[in-house]
N, C-alpha and C positions, 0 to 999 in steps of 0.2 A: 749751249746746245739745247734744243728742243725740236718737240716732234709737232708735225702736221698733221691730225686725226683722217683729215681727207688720203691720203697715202701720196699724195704730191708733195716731194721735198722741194719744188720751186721756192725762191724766200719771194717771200711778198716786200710790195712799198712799207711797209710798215717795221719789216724783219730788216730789211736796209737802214730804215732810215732811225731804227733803236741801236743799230750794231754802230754805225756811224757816232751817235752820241756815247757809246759805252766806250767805244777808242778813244774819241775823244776827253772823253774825263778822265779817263785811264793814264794817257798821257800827261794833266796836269800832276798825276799823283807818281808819275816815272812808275806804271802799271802798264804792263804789253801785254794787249789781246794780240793771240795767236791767231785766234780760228773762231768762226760761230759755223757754227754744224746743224743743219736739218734731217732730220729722219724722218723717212717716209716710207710706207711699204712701198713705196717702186725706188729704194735706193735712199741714197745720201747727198746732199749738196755741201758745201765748202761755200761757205762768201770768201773767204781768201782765195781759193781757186777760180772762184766766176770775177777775179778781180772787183771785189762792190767794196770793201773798203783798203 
């Protein structure tokens, strides 16, 4: 989880493509990411809900 200072919880290319590689390591270590969560003053985003990993 982390926040966006701009108050847009959109995940950026970046927040994809770091959450992608922390599942991924996770997995060799039998370590399940649940969730990465953004917080923003306009709301929350889910990359598991916006299906991105």
């Amino acid at each position: 989880m982390h926040n966006h200072p701009s108050g847009d919880p959109t995940p950026s290319s970046a927040d994809i493509d770091m959450t992608r590689q922390v599942v991924d390591a996770g997995r060799s270590l039998r370590i399940a990411v649940h969730d990465h969560l953004i917080v923003g003053r306009d709301g929350v985003a889910s990359l598991k809900a916006l299906g991105l990993f």
